[in-house]
C-alpha positions in Angstrom: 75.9 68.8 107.2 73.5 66.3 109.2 76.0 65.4 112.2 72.8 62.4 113.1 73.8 60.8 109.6 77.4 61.2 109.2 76.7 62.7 105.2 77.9 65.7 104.1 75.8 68.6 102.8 76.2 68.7 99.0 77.2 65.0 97.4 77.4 64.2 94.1 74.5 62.6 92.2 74.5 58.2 92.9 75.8 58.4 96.4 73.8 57.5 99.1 74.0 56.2 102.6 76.4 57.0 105.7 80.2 57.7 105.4 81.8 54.9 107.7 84.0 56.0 110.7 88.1 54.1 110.2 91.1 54.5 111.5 93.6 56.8 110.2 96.4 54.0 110.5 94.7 50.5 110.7 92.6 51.1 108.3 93.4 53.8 105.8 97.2 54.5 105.6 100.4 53.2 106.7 102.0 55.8 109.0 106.1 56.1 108.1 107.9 58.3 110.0 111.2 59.9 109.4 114.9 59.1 110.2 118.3 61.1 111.3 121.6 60.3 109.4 124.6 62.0 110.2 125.6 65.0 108.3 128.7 65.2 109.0 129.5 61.6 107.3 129.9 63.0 103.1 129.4 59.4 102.2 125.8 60.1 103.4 124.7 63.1 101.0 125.1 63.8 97.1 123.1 60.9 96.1 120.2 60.6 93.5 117.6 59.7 96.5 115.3 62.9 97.6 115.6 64.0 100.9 112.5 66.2 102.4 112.7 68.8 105.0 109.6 70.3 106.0 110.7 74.2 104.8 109.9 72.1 101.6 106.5 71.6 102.0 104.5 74.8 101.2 101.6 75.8 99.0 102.5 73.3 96.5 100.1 69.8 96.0 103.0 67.7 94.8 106.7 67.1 96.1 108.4 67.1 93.0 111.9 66.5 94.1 114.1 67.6 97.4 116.7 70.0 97.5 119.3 68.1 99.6 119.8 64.3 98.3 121.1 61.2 100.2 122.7 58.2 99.6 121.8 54.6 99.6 124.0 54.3 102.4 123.1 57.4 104.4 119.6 56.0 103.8 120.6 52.5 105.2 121.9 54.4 108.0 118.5 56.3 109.3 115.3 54.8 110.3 113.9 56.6 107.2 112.6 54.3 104.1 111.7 54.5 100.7 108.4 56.1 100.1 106.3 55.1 97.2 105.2 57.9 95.1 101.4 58.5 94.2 100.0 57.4 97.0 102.1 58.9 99.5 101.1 62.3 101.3 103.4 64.2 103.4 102.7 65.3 106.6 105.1 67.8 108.8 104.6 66.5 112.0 106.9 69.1 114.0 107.9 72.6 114.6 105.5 73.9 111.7 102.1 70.9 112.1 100.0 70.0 109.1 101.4 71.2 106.4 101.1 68.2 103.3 102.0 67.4 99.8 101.2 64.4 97.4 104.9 62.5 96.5 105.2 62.9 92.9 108.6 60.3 92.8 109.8 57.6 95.3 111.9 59.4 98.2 112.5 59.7 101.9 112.0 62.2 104.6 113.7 63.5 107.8 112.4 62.7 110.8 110.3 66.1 110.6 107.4 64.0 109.0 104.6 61.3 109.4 103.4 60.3 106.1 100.9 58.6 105.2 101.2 55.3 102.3 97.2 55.4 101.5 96.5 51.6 101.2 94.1 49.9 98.3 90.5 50.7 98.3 91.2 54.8 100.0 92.1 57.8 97.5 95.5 59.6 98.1 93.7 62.7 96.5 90.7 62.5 98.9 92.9 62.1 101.9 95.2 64.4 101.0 91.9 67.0 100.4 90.9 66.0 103.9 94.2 67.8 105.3 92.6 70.1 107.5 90.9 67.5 109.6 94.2 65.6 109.8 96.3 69.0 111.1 93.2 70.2 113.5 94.1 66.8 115.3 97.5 66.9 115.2 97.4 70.1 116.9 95.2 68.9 119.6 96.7 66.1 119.9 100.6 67.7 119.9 102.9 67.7 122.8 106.6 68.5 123.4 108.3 70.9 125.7 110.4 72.6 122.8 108.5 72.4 120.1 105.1 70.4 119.5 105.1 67.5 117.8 102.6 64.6 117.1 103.4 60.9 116.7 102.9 58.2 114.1 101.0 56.2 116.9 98.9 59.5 117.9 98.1 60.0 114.1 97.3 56.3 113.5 94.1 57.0 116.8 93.0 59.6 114.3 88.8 58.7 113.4 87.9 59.8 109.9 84.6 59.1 108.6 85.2 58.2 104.6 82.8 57.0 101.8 82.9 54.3 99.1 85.7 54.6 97.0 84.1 55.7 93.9 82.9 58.7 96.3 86.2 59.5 97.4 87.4 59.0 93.8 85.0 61.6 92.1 85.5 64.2 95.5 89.4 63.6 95.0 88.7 64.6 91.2 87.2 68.2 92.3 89.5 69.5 94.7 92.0 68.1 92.2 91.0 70.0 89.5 90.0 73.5 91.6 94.1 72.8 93.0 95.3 72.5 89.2 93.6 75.3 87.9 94.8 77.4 91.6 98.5 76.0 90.5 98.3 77.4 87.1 97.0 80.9 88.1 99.8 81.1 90.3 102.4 80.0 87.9 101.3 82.7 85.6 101.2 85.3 88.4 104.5 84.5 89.9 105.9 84.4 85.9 104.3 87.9 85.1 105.9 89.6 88.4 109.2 88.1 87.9 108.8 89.6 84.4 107.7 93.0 86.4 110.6 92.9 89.2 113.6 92.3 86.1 111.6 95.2 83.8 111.5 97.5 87.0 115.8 96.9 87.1 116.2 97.4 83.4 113.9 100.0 82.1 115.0 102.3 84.3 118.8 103.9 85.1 121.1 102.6 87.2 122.6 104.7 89.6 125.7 106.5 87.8 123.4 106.5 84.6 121.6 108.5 82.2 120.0 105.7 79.9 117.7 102.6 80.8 119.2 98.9 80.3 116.4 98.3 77.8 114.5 100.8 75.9 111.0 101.6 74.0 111.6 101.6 70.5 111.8 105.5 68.7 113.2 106.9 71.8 117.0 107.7 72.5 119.0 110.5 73.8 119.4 110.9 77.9 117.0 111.3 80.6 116.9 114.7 82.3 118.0 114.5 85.7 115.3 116.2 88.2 115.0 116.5 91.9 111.9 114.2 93.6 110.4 117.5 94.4 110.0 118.7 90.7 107.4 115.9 90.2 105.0 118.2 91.6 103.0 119.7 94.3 104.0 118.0 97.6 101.7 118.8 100.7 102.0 116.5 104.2 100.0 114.5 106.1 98.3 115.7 109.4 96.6 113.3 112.1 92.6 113.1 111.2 92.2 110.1 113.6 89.6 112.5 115.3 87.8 112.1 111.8 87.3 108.2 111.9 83.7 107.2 111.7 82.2 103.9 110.6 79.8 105.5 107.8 82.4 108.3 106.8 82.5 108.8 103.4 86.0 108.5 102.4 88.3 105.6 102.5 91.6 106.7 104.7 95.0 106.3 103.6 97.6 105.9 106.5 100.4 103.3 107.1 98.7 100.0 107.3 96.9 101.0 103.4 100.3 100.4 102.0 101.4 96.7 100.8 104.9 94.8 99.9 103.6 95.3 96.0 102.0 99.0 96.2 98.8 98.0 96.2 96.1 100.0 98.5 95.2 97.9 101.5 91.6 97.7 102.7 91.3 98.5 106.3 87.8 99.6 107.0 88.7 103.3 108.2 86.4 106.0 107.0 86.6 109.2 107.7 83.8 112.2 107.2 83.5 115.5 105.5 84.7 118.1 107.6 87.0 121.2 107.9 89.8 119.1 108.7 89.8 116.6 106.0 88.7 118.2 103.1 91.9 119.8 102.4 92.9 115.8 102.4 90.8 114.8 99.9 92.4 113.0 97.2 92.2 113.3 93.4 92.3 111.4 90.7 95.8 110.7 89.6 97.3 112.2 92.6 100.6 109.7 94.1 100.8 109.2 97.7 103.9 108.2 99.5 104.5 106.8 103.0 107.5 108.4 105.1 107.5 105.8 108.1 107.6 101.9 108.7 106.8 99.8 111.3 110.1 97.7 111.3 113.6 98.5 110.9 113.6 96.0 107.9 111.6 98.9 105.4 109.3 97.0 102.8 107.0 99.5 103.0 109.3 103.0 104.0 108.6 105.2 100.4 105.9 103.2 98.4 103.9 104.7 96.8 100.0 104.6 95.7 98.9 106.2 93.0 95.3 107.6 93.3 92.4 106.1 90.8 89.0 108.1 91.1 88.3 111.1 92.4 86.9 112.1 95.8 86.7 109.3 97.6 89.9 109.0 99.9 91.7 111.6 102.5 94.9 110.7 103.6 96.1 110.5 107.3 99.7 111.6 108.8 103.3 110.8 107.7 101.5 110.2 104.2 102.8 112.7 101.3 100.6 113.6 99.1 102.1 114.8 95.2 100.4 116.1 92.8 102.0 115.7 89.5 102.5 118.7 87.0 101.9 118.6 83.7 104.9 117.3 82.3 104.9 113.8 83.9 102.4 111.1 83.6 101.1 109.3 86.8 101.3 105.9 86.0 104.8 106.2 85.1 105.8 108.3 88.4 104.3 105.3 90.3 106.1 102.4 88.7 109.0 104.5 89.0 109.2 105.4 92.9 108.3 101.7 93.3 111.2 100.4 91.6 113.7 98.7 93.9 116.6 101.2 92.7 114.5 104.0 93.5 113.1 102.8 97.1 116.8 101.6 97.9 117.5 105.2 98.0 114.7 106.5 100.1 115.7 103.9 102.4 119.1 104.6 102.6 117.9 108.1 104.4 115.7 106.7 106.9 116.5 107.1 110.5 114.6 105.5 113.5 115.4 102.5 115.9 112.4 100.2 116.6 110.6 102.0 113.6 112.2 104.1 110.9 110.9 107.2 109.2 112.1 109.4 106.6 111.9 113.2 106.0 110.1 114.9 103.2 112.8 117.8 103.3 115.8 115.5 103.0 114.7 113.2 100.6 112.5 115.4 98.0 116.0 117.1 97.1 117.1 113.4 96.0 118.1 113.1 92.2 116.6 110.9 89.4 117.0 110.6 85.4 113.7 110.9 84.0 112.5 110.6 80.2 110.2 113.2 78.0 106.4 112.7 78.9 105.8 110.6 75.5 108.7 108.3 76.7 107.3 108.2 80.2 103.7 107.5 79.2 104.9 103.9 77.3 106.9 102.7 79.9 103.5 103.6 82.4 101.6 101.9 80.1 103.3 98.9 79.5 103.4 98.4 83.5 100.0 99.0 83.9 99.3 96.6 81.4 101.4 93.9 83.5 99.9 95.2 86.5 96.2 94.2 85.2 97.4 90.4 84.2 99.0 90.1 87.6 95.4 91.3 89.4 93.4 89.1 87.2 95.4 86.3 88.3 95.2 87.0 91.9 91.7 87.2 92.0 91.5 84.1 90.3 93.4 82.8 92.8 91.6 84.3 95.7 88.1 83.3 93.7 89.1 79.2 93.6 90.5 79.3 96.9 86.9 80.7 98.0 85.0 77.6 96.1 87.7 75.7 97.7 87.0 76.5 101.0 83.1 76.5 100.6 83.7 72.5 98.9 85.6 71.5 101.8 83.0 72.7 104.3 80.0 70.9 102.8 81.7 68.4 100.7 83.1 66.4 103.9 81.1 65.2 107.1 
């Protein structure tokens, strides 16, 4: 980006010249702010008018509809107004700056929001894509004693340097297009671990049961009821802290490795080869499980990961390392400790105050119904398989938001 020139650093081919400097409210948009009926007047609410709060507006590019409606004459009664849809962006301009959202259909807002009504000859998509500009002034600009907040008027000083309109038409286009191809990885994502969460309830026992909800075809009869210790060889954690070293050559597993979905965390920490940790190395298909948490609320208190190649990680204190035998399969002893019903338990024998922890002794004699290994292995698979469409989507995710990122840097002065 040449900061003498006012152009950005990569610009689509037939563009030339300097972006010009406007106004954020003379010039480009009409700045609407919010109003503040009653609720305690039921004349005012239950209409067919949308009614925005800003806990609505999250990752999403459109506002497709409000959760709470209001009438015409709760409307009537608040400084709020119609807003037009298409070229209306939302912007929170309170307790929670910056976050916006294109207005699919006409509505109206609380008095939590400035929005913007782009006028002729500006692109909604362009401003909206510009968002990060907008909320680093709004924070700057914020004041308030209680909370922050930033004013129409403030906004409306706001100086944003903006091209032609064919320019901000075709830039509009490709952040448009990276955000509708971001929105459908997620939909898919968030579909396939809804699909997950409801298989994790049903294809395995309830507590008081012997039989899954739903079931593989070819298999029947009850599951064999089996103590958490029979899944194998279970050996604790020690501290190995005094192992750390930034060129070590295994990847540690401790508390912060373990995520809200089982997945192994990145952290950094290595550790080295030495008498200490080599009784901690990790093999292939080995399950680890966590015995403490940081917080009373326990998302993370008995998760397990389960090990994918061989010799490269060691595993720190309050960690539990199990080796399976023979007669169960890995991948389905991970999906299974994972499962809510299975966790709820674990949890249920946690002590602690500020943090809780759990002990190996006590909850190792804990009792599950579990199938024969041919049984297992298809319900391991078939949650692997999720598993795999629910990575690939989030790295898709994580890939477009990269581009998106590296667009927005070079693609605006």
């Amino acid at each position: 980006m040449s900061m003498e020139k006012n152009v950005p650093e990569i610009r689509f081919n037939g563009f030339s010249g300097e972006w010009e400097e406007k106004a954020l409210g003379s010039d480009v948009a009409d700045i609407i702010g919010g109003g503040t009926p009653s609720t305690s007047i039921s004349e005012f609410w239950g209409g067919d008018i949308d009614w925005y709060s800003p806990t609505e507006i999250g990752d999403n590019v459109y506002a497709e509809g409000s959760q709470k409606k209001i009438t015409a004459l709760g409307l009537k009664s608040s400084s709020a107004k119609i807003l037009p849809a298409g070229n209306t962006i939302l912007f929170t301009s309170r307790a929670g700056i910056g976050d916006m959202a294109i207005l699919a259909r006409p509505g109206a807002t609380n008095q939590g929001f400035q929005s913007f009504v782009v006028k002729e000859g500006y692109s909604p998509y362009f401003l909206y894509s510009a968002g990060n500009q907008i909320k680093d002034f709004a924070l700057n600009h914020a004041s308030g004693s209680t909370f922050l907040e930033i004013s129409g008027k403030q906004l409306g000083r706001m100086k944003i340097l903006i091209p032609c309109e064919k320019e901000q038409t075709a830039i509009g286009n490709t952040f448009q297009i990276l955000d509708n191809l971001i929105n459908q990885h997620q939909q898919k994502h968030d579909k396939l671990s809804n699909i997950k969460k409801a298989m994790l309830e049903k294809m395995f026992p309830k507590q008081g049961e012997t039989i899954p909800e739903i079931r593989f075809k070819g298999f029947s009869g009850e599951w064999e009821e089996v103590s958490l210790s029979d899944f194998g060889v279970a050996t604790s954690g020690t501290s190995i802290e005094s192992e750390f070293t930034k060129d070590g050559k295994y990847k540690v597993i401790s508390i912060g490795s373990y995520s809200e979905n089982s997945v192994y965390t990145e952290q950094g920490i290595r550790a080295s080869l030495s008498p200490k940790t080599e009784s901690r190395v990790l093999n292939k298909n080995d399950l680890t499980m966590i015995l403490n948490d940081k917080t009373l609320a326990g998302n993370i208190i008995g998760r397990v990961l389960l090990v994918e190649e061989d010799d490269s990680y060691v595993y720190n204190q309050r960690t539990q390392r199990i080796e399976p035998s023979s007669e169960y399969n890995p991948q389905f002893l991970y999906q299974f400790l994972n499962a809510p019903s299975v966790r709820k338990r674990i949890f249920k024998a946690s002590q602690g105050n500020t943090q809780i922890y759990v002990n190996w002794s006590a909850i190792s004699k804990l009792k599950y119904f579990i199938p024969k290994k041919d049984e297992q292995i298809v319900i391991g698979n078939y949650f692997q398989k999720l598993d795999v469409l629910i990575k690939h989507h989030q790295q898709q995710i994580t890939k477009l938001n990269n581009i998106k990122q590296a667009c927005l840097s070079k693609m605006f002065v």
